[in-house]
C-alpha positions in Angstrom: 95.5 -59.7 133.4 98.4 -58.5 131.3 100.0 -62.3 131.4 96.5 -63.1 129.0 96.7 -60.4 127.4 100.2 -61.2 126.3 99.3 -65.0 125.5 97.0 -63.5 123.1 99.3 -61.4 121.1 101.4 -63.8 121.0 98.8 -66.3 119.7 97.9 -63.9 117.1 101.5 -63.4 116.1 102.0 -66.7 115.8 99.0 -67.8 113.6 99.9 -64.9 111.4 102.9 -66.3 110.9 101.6 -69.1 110.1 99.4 -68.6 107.6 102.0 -66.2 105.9 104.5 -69.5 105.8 101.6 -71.6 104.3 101.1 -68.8 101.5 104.6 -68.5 100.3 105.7 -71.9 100.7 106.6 -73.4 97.2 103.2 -76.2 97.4 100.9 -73.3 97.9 102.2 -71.1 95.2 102.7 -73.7 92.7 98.7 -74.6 93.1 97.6 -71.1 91.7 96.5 -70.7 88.5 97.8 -67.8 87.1 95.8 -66.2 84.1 95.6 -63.7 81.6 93.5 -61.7 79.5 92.9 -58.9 76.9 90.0 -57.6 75.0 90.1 -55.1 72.3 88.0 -52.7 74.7 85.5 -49.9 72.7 86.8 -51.8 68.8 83.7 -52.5 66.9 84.0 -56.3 66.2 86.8 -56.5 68.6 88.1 -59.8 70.0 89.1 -61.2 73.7 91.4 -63.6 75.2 92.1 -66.0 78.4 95.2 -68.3 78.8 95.4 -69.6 82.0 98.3 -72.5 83.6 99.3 -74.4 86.5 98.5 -76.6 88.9 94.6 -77.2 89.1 93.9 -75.6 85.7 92.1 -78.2 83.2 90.8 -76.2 81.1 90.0 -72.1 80.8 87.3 -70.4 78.8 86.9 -66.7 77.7 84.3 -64.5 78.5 83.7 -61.7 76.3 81.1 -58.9 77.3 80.0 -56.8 74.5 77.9 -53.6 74.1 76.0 -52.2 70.9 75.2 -48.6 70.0 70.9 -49.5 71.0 73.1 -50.0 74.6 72.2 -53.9 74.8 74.6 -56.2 76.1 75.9 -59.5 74.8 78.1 -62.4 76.4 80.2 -64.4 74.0 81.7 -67.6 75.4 85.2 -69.0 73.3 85.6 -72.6 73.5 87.0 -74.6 76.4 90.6 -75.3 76.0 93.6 -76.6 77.5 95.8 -75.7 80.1 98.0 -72.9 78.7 96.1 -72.4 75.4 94.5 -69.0 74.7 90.9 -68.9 74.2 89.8 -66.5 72.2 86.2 -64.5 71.3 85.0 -62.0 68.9 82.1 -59.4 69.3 79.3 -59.1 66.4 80.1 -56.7 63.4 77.7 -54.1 65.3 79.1 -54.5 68.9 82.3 -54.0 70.8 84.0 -55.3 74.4 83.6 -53.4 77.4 85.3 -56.7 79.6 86.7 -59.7 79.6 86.9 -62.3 81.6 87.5 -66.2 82.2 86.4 -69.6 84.0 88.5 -72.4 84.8 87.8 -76.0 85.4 
């Protein structure tokens, strides 16, 4: 019994292993997109950005989520743009960003 039990652990150490190689090989890292963003959270009028890059980004968009004094919620969408471009959004005059976000193609 303790001979399968071993074979076991020792399969689970090696898949583990594994699949910790095949994240941090160069390939696998160089595939992620890595993004950022930034709103002007709680500014009446306030504005949002996305920029994402690498391998597999085409093209990112901002999503800006905004909330008015009545408590109604708005999604503003910036234009689809290129790999490593910011897009940006803007609330209304009379609502502000509680989030941001993004979608990549």
């Amino acid at each position: 019994m303790s001979r399968i039990k071993k074979f076991g652990v020792s399969a689970a150490a090696v898949a583990a292993i594994t699949a910790a190689t095949t994240l941090m090989s160069p390939t696998a890292l160089a595939q992620a997109p890595t993004c950022s963003t930034s709103a002007q959270i709680g500014i009446v009028g306030g504005t949002g950005w996305a920029l994402c890059s690498g391998t597999g980004v085409t093209q990112t968009q901002v999503v800006l989520f905004c909330q008015n004094s009545g408590g109604s919620y708005t999604t503003v969408y910036g234009p689809w743009v290129a790999n490593s471009v910011k897009s940006n959004a803007k609330c209304s005059s009379t609502s502000w960003p509680i989030s941001v976000g993004y979608q990549i193609i």
